[in-house]
C-alpha positions in Angstrom: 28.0 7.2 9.0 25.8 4.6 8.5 21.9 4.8 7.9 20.1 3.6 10.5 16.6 2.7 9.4 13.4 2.2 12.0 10.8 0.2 10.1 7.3 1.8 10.6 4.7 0.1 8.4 5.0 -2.5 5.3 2.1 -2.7 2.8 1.9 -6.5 2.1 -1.4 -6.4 0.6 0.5 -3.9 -2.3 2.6 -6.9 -3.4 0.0 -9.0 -3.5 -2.4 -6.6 -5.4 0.2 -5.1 -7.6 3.9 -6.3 -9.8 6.1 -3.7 -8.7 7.9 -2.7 -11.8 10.2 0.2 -10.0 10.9 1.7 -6.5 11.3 5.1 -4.8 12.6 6.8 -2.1 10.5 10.0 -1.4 10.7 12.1 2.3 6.9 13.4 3.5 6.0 17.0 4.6 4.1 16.3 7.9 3.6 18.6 11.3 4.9 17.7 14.0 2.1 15.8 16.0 1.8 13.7 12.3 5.5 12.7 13.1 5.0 11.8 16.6 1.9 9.5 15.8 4.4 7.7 12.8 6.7 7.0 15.3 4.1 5.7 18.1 3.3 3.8 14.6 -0.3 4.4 14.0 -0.3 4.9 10.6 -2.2 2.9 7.9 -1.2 3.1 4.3 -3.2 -0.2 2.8 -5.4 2.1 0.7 -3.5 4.9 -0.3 -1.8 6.0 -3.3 0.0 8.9 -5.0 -0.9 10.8 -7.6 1.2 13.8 -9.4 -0.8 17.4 -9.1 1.0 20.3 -10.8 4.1 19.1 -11.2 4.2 17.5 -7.2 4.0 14.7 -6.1 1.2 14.0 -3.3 0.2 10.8 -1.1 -3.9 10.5 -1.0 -5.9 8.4 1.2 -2.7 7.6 4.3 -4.3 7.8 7.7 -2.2 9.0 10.6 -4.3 8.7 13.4 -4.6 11.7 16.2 -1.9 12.2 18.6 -3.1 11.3 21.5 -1.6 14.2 23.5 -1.4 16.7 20.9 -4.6 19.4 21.9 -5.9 22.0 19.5 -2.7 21.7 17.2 -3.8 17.9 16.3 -3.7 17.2 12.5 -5.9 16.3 10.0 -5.4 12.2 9.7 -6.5 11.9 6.3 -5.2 15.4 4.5 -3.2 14.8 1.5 0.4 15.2 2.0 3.5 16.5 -0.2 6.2 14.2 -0.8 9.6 15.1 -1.8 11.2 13.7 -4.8 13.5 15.1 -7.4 12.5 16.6 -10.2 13.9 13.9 -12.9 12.3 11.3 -11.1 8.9 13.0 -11.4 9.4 13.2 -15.2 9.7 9.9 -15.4 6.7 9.4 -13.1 4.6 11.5 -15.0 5.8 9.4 -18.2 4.8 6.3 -16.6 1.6 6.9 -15.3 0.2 9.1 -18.2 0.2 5.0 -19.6 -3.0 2.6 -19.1 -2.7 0.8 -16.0 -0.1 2.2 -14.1 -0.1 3.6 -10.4 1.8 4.6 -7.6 1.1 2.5 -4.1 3.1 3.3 -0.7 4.8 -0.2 -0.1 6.8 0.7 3.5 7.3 3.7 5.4 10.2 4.2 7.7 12.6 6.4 9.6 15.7 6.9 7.7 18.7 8.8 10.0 15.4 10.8 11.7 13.3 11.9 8.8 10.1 9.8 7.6 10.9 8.4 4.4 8.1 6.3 1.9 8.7 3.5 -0.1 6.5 4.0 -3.1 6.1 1.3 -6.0 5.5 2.1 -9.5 2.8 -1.1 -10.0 0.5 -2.6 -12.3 -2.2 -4.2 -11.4 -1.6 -8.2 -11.8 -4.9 -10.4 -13.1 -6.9 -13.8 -11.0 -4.6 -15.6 -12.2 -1.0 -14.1 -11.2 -2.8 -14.1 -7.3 -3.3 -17.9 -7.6 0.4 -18.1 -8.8 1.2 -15.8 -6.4 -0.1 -18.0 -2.8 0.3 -21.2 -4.7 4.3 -20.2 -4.9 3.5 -18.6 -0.9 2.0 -22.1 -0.1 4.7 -24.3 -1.4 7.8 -22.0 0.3 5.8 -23.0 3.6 5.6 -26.9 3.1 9.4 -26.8 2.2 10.1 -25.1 5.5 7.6 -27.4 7.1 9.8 -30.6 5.6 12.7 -28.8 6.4 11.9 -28.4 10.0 11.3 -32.2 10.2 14.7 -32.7 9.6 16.7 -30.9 11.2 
């Protein structure tokens, strides 16, 4: 059986804020009028994070808008939500992130086989510098494909 993924939302601006030292697959508690507004995809994850409460893992700061025909049984769009992970990874979460300078940032969500799933990033935040590298490196791809495309 194969896994069919359905790409949601991809955090760009993580990547480009943060180096990524380690990813994570984690699923998401949500109600059900949070899963139908994931999957009409309005979502935003740009300025969330996680953070680990009591031993759980819990996303802070995602917005899932309103359903739009979900009545009194709407959801709260920016509640915190659980995520699921298992337990060894969380020890070595809470490891990590006990250090200076680490977080946890969302980089995609998606739809794994039916259930939501979260990409999250273990990160550090990069310095002025490592942005410059980081669209000067952005900036030269694009010529090459631009003197490529001349060519061929």
């Amino acid at each position: 059986m194969s896994d069919e993924i359905i790409e949601i939302i991809r955090n760009k601006k993580a990547r480009f804020e943060y180096e990524i030292l380690d990813n994570f697959e984690a699923g998401i508690v949500l109600k059900g009028t949070e899963v139908k507004s994931i999957r009409h995809k309005n979502v935003n994850i740009q300025e969330s994070y996680a953070r680990i409460k009591n031993g759980e893992v819990f996303i802070v700061g995602m917005n899932i808008s309103h359903y739009e025909k979900g009545n009194f049984f709407n959801h709260e769009p920016l509640r915190e939500r659980k995520l699921l992970l298992h337990k060894a990874e969380i020890r070595k979460l809470t490891g990590k992130l006990a250090e200076r300078g680490y977080t946890l940032v969302p980089l995609r969500m998606y739809i794994k086989n039916g259930k939501v799933k979260i990409e999250l990033g273990l990160a550090r935040g990069k310095n002025v510098h490592d942005k410059r590298k980081t669209i000067q490196e952005r900036d030269m791809k694009r010529d090459m494909q631009r003197e490529i495309k001349k060519y061929v």
